[in-house]
C-alpha positions in Angstrom: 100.9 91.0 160.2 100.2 92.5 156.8 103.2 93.6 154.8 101.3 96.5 153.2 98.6 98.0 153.9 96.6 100.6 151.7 94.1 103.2 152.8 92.8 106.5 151.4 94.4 109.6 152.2 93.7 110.9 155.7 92.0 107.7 156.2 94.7 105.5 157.8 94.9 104.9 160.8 98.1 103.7 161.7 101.2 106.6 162.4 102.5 107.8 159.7 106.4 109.3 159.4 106.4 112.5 157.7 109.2 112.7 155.1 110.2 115.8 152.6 110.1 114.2 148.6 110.8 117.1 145.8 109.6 116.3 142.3 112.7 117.7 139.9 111.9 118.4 136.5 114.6 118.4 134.2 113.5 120.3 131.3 116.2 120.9 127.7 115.5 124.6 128.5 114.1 124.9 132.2 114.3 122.7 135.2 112.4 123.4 138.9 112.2 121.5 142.0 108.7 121.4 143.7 107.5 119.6 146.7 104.0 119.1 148.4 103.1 121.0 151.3 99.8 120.3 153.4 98.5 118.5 150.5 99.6 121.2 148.2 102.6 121.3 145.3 105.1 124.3 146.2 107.3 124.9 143.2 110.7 126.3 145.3 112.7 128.9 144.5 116.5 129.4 144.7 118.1 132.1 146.5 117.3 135.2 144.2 113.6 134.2 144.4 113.3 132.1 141.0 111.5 129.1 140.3 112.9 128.5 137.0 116.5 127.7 136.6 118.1 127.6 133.3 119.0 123.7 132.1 123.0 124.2 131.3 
C-alpha cells in the first residue's frame, strides 16, 4: 500500500473527502478571507456584505 499517492486534478481515482480550507490574508491595512469553490477562489464577505475588513 502506497503512503501517498499523487494524481492530476480530476484525475484521481480514488474517493476523495471534500473539506472547506480559507486562505486569510493578513494585510498592515486590509485583511480578507477567501476560499475555493468548484475550482474557483470566492473572496467572502462579512455580514454587511464587505470583502475587505480593516487590519486593527
Amino acid at each position: 500500500m502506497a503512503l501517498l499517492q499523487i494524481a492530476e486534478p480530476g484525475e484521481s481515482t480514488a474517493p476523495h473527502q471534500h473539506r472547506l480550507a480559507a486562505g486569510i490574508d493578513l494585510g498592515t491595512t486590509n485583511s480578507l478571507v477567501a476560499s475555493v469553490r468548484n475550482g474557483v477562489p470566492v473572496v467572502l464577505n462579512d455580514e454587511h456584505g464587505r470583502a475587505l475588513l480593516p487590519s486593527v
